[in-house]
Backbone as ProteinMPNN parsed JSONL, in Angstrom:
{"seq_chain_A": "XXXXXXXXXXXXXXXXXXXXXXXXXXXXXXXXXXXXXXXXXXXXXXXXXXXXXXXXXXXXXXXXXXXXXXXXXXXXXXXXXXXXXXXXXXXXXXXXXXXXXXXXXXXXXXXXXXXXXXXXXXXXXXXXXXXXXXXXXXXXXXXXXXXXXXXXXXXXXXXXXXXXXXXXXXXXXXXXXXXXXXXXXXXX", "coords_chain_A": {"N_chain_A": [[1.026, -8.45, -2.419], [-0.724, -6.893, -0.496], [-2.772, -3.648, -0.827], [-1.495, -0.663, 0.868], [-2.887, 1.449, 3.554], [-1.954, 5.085, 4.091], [-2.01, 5.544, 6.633], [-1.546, 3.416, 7.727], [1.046, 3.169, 6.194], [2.77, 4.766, 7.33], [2.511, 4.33, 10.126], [4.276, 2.183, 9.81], [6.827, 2.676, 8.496], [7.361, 4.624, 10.653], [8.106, 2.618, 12.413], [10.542, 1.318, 11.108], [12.429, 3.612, 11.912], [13.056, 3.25, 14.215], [14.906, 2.232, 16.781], [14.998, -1.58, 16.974], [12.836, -1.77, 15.829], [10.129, -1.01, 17.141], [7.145, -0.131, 16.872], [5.303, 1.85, 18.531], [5.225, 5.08, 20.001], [2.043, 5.908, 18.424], [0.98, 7.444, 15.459], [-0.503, 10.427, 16.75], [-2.907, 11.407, 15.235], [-4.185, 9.147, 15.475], [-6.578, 7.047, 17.701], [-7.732, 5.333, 20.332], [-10.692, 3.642, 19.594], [-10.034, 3.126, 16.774], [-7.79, 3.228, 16.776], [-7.248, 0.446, 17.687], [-8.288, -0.785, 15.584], [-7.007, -0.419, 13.447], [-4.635, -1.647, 14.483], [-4.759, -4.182, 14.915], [-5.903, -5.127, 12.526], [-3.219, -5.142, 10.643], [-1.636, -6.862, 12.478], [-3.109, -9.069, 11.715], [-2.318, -9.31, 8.985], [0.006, -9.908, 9.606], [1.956, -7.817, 9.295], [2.408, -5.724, 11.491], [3.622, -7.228, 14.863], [2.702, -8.329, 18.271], [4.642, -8.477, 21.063], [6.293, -9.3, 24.126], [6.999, -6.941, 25.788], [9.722, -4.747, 27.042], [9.855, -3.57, 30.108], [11.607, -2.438, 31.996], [13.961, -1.632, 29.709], [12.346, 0.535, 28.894], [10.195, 0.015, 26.961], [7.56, 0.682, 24.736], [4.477, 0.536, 26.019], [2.076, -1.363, 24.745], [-0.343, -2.666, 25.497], [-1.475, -3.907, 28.428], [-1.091, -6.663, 30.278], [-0.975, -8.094, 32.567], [0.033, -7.947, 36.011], [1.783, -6.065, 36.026], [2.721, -6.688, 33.339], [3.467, -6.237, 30.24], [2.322, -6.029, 26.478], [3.77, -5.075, 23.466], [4.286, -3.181, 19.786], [5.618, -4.718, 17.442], [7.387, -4.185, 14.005], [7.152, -6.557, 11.343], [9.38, -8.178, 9.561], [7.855, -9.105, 7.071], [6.451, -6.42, 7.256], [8.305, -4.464, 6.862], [9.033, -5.235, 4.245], [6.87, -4.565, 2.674], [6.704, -1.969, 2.505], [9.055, -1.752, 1.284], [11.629, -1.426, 2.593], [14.53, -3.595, 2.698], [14.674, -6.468, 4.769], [15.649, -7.194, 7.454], [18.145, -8.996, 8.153], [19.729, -9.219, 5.726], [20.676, -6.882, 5.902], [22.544, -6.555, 8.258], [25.404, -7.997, 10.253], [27.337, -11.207, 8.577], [26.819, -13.393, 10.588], [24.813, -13.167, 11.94], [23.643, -13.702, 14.146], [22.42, -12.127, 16.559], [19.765, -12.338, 15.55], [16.972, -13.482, 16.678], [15.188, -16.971, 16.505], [13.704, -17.735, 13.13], [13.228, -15.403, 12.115], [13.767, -14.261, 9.941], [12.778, -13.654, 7.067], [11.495, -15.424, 3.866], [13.609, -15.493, 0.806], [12.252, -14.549, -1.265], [10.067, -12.812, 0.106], [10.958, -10.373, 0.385], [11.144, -9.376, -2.398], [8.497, -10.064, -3.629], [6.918, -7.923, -3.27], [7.923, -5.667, -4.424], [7.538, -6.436, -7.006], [4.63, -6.865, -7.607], [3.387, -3.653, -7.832], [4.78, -2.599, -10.48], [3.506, -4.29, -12.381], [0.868, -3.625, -13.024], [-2.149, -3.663, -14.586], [-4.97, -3.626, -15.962], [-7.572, -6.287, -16.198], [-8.511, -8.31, -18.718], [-11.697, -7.278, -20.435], [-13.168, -5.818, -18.504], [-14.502, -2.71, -17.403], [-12.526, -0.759, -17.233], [-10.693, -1.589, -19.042], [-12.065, -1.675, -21.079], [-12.189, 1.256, -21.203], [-9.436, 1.682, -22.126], [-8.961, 0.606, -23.889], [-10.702, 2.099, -25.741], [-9.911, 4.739, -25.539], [-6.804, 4.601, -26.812], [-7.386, 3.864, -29.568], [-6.772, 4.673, -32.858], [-8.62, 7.371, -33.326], [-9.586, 8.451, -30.402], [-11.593, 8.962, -27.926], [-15.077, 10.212, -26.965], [-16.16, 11.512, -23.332], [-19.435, 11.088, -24.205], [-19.257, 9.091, -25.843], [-18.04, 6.86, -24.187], [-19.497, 6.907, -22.002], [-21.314, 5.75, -23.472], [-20.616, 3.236, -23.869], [-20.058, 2.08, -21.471], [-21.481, 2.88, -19.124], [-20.917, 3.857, -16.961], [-21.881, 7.203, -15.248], [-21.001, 10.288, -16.071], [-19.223, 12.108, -14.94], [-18.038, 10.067, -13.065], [-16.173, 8.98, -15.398], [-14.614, 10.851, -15.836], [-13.223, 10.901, -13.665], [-12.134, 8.197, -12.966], [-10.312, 8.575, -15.738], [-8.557, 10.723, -14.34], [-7.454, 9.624, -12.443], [-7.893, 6.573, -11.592], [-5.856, 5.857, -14.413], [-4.23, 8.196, -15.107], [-2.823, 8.438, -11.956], [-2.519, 6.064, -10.915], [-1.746, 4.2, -12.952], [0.042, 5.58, -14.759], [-0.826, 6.413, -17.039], [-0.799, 8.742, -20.006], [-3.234, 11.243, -20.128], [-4.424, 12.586, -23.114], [-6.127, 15.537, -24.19], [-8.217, 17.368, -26.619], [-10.15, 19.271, -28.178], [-12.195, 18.881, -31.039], [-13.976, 19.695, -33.834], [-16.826, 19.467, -34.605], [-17.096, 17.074, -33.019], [-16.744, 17.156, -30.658], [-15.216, 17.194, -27.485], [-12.274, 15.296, -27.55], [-10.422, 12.552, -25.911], [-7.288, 10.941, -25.58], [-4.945, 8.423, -25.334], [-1.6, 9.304, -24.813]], "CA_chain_A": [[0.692, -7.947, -1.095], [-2.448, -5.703, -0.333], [-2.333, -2.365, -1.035], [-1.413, -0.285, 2.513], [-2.801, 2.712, 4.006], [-1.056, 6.202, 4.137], [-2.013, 5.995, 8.362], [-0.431, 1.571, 7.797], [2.317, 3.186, 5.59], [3.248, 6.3, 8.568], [3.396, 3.255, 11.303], [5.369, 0.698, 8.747], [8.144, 3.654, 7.926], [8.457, 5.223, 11.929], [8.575, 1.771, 13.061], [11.691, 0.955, 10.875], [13.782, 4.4, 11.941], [13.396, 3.153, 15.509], [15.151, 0.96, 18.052], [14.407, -2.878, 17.132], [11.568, -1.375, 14.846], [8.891, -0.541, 17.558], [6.174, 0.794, 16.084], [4.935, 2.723, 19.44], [3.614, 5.46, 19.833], [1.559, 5.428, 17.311], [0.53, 8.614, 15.16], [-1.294, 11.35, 17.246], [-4.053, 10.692, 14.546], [-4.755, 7.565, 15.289], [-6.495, 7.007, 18.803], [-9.158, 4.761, 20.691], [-10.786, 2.132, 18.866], [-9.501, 3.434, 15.566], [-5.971, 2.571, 16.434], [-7.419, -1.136, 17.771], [-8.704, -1.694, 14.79], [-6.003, -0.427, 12.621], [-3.135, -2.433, 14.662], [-5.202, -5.213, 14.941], [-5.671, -5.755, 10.768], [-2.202, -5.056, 10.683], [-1.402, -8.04, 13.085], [-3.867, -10.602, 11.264], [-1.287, -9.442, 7.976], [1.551, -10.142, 10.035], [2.496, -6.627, 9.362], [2.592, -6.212, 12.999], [3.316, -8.597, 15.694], [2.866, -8.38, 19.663], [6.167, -9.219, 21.763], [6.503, -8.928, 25.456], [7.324, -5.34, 26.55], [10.44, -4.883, 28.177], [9.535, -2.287, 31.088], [12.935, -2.288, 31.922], [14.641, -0.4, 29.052], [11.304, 2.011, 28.364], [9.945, -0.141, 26.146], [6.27, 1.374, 25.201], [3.538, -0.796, 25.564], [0.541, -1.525, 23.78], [-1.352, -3.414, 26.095], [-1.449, -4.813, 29.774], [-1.517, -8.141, 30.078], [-1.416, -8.333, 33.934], [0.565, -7.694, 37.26], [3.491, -5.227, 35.289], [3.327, -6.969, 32.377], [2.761, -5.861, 29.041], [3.101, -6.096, 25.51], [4.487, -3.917, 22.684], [4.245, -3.706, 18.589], [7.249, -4.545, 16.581], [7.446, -4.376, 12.41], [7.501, -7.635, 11.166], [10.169, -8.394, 8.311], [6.996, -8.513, 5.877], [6.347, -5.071, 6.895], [9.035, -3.551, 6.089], [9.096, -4.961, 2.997], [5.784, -4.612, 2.232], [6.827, -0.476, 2.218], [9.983, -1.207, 0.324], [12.841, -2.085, 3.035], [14.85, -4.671, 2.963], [14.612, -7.18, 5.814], [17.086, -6.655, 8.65], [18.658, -9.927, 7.836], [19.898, -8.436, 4.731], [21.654, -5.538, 6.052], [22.972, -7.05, 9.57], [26.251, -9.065, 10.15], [27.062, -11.664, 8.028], [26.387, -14.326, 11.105], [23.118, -13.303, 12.042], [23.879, -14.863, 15.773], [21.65, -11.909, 17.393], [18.518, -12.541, 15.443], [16.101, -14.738, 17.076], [15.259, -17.832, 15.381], [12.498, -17.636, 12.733], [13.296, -13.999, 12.418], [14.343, -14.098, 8.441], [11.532, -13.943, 5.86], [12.649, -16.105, 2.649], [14.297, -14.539, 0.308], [11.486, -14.123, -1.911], [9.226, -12.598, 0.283], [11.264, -9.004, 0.12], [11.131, -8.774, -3.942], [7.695, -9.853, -4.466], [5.939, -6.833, -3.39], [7.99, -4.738, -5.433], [7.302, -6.377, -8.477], [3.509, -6.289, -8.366], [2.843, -2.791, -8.757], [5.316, -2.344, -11.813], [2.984, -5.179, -13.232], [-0.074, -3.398, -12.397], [-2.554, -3.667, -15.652], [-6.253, -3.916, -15.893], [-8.162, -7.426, -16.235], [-9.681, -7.896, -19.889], [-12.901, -7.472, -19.932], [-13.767, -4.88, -17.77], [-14.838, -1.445, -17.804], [-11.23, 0.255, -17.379], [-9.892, -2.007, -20.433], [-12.921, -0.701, -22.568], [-11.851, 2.773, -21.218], [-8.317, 1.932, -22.146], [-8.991, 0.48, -25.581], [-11.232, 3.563, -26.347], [-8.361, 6.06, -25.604], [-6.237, 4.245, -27.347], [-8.071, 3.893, -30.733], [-6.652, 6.227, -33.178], [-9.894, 8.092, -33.308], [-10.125, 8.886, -29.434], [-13.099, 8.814, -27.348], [-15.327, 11.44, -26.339], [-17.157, 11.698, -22.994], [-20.541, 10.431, -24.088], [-18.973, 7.612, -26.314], [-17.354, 5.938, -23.07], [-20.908, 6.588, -21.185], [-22.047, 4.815, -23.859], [-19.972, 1.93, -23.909], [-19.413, 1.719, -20.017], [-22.159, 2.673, -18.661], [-20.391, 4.879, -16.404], [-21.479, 8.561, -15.686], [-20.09, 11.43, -16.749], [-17.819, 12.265, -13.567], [-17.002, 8.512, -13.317], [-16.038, 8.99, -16.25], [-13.421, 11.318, -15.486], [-12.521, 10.515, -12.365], [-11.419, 6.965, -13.68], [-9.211, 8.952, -16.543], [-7.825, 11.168, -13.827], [-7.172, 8.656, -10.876], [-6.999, 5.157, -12.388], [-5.395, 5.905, -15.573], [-2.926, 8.641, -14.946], [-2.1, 8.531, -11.239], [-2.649, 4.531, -10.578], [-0.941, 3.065, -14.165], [0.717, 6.218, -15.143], [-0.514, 6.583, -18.608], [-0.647, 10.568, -20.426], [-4.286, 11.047, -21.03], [-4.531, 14.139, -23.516], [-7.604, 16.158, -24.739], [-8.611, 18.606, -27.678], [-11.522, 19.762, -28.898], [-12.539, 18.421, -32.537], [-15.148, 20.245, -34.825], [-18.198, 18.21, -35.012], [-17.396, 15.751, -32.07], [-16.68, 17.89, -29.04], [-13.438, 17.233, -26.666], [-11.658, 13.843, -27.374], [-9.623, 11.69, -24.979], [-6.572, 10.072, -26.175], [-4.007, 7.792, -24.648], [-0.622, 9.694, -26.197]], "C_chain_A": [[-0.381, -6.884, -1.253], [-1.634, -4.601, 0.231], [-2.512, -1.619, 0.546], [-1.781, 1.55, 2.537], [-2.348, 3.715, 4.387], [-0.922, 6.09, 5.676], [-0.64, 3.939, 8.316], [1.298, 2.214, 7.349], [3.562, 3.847, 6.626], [3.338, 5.51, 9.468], [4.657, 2.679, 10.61], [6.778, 1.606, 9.058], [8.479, 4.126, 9.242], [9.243, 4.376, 12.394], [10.476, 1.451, 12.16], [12.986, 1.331, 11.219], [13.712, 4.115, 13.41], [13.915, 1.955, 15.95], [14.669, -0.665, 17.551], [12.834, -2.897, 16.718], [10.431, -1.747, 15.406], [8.067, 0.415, 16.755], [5.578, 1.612, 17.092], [6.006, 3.974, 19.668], [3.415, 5.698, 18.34], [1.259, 7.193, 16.882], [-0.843, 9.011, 16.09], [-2.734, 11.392, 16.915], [-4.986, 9.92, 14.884], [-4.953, 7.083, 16.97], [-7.446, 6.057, 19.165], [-8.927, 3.578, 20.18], [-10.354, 2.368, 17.252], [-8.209, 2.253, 15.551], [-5.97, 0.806, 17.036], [-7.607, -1.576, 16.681], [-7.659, -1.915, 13.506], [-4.895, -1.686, 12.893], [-3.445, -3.878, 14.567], [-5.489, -5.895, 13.287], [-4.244, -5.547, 10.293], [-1.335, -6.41, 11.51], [-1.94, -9.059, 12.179], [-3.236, -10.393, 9.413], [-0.551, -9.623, 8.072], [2.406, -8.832, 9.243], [3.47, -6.033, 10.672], [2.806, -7.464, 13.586], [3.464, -8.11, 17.271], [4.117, -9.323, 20.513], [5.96, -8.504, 22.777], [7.306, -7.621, 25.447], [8.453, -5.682, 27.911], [10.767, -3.19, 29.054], [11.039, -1.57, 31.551], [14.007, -1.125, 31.184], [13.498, 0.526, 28.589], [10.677, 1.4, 27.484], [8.18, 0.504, 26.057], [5.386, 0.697, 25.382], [2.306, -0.536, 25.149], [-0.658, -1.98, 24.634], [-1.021, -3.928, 27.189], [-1.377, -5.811, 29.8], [-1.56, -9.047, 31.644], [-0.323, -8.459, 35.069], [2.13, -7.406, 36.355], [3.636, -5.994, 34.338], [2.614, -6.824, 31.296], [3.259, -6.162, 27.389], [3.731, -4.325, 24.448], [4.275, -4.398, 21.174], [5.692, -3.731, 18.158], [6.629, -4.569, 14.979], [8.053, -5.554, 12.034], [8.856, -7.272, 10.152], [9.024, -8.339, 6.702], [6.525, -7.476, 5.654], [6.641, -4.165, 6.617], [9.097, -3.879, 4.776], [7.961, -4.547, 2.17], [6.036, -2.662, 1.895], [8.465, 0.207, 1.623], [11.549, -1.114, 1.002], [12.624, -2.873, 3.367], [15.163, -5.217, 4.565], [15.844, -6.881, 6.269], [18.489, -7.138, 8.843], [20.332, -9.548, 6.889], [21.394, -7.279, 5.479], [22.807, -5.68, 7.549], [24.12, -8.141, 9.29], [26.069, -10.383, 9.827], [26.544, -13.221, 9.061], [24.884, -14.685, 11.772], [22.845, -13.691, 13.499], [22.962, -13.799, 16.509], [20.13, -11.792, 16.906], [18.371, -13.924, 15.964], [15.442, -15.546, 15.823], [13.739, -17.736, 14.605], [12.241, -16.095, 12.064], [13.14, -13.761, 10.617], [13.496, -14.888, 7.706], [12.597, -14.824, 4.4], [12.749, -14.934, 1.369], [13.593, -13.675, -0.615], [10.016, -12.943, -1.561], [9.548, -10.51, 0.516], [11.375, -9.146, -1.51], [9.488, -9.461, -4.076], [6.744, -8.877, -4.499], [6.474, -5.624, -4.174], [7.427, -5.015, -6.577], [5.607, -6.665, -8.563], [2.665, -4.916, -8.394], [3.132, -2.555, -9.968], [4.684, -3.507, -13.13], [1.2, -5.091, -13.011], [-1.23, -3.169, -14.026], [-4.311, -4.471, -15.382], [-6.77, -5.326, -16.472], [-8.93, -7.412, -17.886], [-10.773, -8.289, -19.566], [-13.704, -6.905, -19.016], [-13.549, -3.207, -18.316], [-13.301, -0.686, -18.127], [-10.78, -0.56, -18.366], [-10.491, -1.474, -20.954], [-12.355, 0.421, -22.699], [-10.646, 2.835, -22.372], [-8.741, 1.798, -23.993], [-9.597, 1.765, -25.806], [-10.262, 4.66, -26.679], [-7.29, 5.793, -26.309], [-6.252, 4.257, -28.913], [-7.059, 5.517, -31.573], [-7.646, 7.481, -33.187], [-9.919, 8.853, -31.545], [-11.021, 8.195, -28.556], [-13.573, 10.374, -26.822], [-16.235, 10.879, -25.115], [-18.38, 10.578, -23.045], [-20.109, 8.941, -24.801], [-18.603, 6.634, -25.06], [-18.719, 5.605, -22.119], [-21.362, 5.589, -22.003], [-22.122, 2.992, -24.081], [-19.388, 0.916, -22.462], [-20.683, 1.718, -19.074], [-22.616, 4.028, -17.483], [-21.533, 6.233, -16.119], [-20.605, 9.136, -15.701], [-19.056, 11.528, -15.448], [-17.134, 11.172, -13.21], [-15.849, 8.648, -14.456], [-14.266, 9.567, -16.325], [-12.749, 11.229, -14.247], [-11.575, 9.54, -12.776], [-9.781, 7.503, -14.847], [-8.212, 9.732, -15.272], [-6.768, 10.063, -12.998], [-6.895, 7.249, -11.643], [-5.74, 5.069, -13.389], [-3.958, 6.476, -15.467], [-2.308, 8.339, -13.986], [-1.19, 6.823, -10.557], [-0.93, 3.729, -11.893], [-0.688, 3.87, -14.888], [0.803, 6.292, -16.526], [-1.049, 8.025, -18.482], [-1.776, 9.958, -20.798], [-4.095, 12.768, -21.419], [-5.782, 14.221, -24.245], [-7.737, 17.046, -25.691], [-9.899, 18.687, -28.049], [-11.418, 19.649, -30.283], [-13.908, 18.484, -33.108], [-16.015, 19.422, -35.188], [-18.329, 17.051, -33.969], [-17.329, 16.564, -30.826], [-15.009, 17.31, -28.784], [-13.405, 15.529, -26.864], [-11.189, 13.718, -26.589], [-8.875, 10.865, -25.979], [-5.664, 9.302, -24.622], [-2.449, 7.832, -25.23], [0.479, 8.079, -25.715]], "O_chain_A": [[-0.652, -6.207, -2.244], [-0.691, -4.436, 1.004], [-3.444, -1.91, 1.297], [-1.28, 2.494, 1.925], [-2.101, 3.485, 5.571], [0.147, 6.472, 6.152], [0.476, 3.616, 8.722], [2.365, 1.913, 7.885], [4.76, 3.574, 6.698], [4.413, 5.697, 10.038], [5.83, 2.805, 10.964], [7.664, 1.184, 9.801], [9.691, 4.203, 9.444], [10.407, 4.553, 12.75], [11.477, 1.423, 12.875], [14.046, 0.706, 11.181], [14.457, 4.883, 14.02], [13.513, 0.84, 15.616], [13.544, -0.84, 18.02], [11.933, -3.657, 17.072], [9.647, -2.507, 14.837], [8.361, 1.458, 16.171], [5.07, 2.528, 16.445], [7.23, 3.913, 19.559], [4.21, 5.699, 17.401], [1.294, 8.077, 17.739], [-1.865, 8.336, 16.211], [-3.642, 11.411, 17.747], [-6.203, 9.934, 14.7], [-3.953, 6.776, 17.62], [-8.2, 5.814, 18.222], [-7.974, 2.8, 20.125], [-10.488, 1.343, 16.584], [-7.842, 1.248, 14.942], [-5.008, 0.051, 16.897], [-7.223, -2.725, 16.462], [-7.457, -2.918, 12.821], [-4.413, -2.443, 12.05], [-2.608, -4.709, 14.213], [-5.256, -7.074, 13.021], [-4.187, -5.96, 9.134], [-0.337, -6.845, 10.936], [-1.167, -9.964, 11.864], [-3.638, -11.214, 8.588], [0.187, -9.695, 7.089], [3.465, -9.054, 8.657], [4.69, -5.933, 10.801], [2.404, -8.54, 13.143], [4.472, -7.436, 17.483], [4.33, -10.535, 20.496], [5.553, -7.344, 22.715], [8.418, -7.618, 24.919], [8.372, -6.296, 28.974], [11.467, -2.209, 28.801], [11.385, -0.396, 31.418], [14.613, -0.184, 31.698], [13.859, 1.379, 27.777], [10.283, 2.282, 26.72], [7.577, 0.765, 27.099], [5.478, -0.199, 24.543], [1.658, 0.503, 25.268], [-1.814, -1.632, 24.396], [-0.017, -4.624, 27.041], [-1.887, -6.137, 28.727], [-1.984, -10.184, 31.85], [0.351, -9.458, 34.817], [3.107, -8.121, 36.129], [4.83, -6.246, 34.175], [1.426, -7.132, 31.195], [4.419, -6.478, 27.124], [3.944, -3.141, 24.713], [4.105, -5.598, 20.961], [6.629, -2.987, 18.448], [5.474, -4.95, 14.787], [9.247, -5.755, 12.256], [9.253, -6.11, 10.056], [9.272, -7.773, 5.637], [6.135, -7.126, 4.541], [6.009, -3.181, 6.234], [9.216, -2.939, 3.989], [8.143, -4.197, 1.004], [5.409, -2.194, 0.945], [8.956, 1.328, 1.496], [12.529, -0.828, 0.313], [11.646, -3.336, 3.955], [15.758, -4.541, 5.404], [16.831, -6.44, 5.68], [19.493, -6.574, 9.277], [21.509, -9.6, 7.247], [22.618, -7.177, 5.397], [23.742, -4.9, 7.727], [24.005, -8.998, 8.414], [25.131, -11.01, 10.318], [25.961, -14.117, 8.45], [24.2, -15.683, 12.003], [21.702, -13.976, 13.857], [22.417, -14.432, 17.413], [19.296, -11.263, 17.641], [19.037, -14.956, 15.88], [15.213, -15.15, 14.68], [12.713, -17.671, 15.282], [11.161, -15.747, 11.588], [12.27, -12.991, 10.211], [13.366, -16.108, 7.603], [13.794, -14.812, 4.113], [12.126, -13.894, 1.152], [13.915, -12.516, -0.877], [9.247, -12.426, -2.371], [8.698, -9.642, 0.715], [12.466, -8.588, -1.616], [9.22, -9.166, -5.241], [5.885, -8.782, -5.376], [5.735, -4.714, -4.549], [6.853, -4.148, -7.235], [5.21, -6.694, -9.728], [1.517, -4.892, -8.838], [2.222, -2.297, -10.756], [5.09, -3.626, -14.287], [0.434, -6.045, -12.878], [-0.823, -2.173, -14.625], [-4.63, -5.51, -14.803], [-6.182, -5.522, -17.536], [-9.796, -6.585, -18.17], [-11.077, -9.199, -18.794], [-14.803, -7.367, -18.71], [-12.83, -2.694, -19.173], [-13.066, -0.128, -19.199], [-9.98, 0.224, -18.877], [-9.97, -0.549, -21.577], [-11.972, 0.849, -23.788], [-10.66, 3.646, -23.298], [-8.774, 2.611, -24.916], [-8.783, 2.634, -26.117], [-9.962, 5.238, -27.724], [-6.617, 6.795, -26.552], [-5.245, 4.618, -29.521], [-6.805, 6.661, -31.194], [-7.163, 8.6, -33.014], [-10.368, 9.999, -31.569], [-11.14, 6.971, -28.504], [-12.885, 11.323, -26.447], [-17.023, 9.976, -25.394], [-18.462, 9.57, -22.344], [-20.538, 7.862, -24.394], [-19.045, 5.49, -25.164], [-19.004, 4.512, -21.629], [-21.807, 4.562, -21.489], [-22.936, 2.092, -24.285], [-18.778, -0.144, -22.321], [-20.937, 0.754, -18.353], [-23.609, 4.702, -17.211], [-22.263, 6.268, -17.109], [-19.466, 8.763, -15.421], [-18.113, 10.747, -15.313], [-15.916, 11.144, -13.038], [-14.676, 8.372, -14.205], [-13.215, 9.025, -16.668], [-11.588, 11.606, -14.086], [-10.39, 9.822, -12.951], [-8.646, 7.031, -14.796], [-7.053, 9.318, -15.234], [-5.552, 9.898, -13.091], [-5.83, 6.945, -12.18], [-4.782, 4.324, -13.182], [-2.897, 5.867, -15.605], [-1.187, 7.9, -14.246], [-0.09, 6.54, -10.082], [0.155, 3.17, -11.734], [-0.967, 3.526, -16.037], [1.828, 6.273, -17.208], [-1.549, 8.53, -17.476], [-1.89, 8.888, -21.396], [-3.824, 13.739, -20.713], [-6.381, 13.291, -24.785], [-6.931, 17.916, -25.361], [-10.569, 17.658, -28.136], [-10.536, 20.318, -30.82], [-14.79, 17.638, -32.964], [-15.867, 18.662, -36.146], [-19.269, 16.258, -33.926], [-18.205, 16.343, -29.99], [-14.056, 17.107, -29.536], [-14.24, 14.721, -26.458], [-11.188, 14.758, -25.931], [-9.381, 10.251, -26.919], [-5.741, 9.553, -23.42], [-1.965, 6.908, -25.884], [1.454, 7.77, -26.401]]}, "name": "protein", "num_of_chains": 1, "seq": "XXXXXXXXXXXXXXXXXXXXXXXXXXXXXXXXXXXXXXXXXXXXXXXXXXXXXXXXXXXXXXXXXXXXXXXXXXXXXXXXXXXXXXXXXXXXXXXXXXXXXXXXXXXXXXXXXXXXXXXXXXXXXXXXXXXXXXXXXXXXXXXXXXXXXXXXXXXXXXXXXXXXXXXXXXXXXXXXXXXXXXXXXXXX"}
């Protein structure tokens, strides 16, 4: 599943602690054509989905659709899992008699977004493997060796060790300074 935005993640997660997991209103943030465009790539992931608005019990609506009638967002079943709860299915009596039909994602489609970040590993053959092999090496890398072998600049350079490396695929990068080469990079 494609990776979701902190503003996608802050709908995904209100919508779940509410009511029949409306996602309205929407963060304060998020207004105009922003929040069209957001809810709207969110719909064409089936993240979202549009369901008739029932005016009736307060429901909020999203959109007009003509003489008192409107719609409303709900959180699909792929969107909650897509942020790590399980489908509704799941947790709801064992007969299921008040979900509507069609309602219940297969069974596979709540475990496979967990398991591809924990299988999250760079492509051989590209720049962040070189990185990785480099850091890896008993020797190190310094700096200009990685410019030299990547291409990279220098702030790429570290950015990539900060942000890809540690925060992304959670490896320890450590550094020292070594007499005659300058500051290494390892991968402890």
């Amino acid at each position: 599943m494609t990776q979701l935005s902190d503003i996608k993640v802050l709908i995904l997660s209100a919508a779940a602690q509410r009511p029949e997991h409306i996602a309205l209103p929407l963060p304060n943030s998020l207004r105009g054509g922003a929040a069209a465009k957001v809810v709207g790539a969110m719909i064409a992931k089936g993240l979202l989905q549009e369901v008739d608005a029932d005016l009736r019990k307060g429901e909020p609506m999203w959109r007009e659709t003509g003489e008192g009638h409107g719609t409303t967002l709900v959180a699909t079943d792929a969107g909650l899992a897509a942020i790590g709860i399980e489908p509704e299915v799941a947790n709801s009596a064992p007969t299921g008699a008040n979900e509507p039909p069609g309602h219940a994602p297969a069974p596979d489609a709540a475990t496979e977004p967990e398991a591809a970040p924990k299988a999250r590993t760079p492509r051989d053959g590209t720049k962040q493997a070189t990185l990785i092999a480099m850091l890896r090496a008993p020797d190190g890398a310094t700096i200009e060796e990685i410019i030299a072998a990547t291409g990279w600049q220098s702030h790429t350079v570290r950015g990539a060790m900060a942000g890809a490396l540690k925060k992304k695929l959670g490896l320890e990068v450590t550094s020292e300074k070594v007499e005659g080469r300058g500051r290494v990079y390892r991968i402890s």
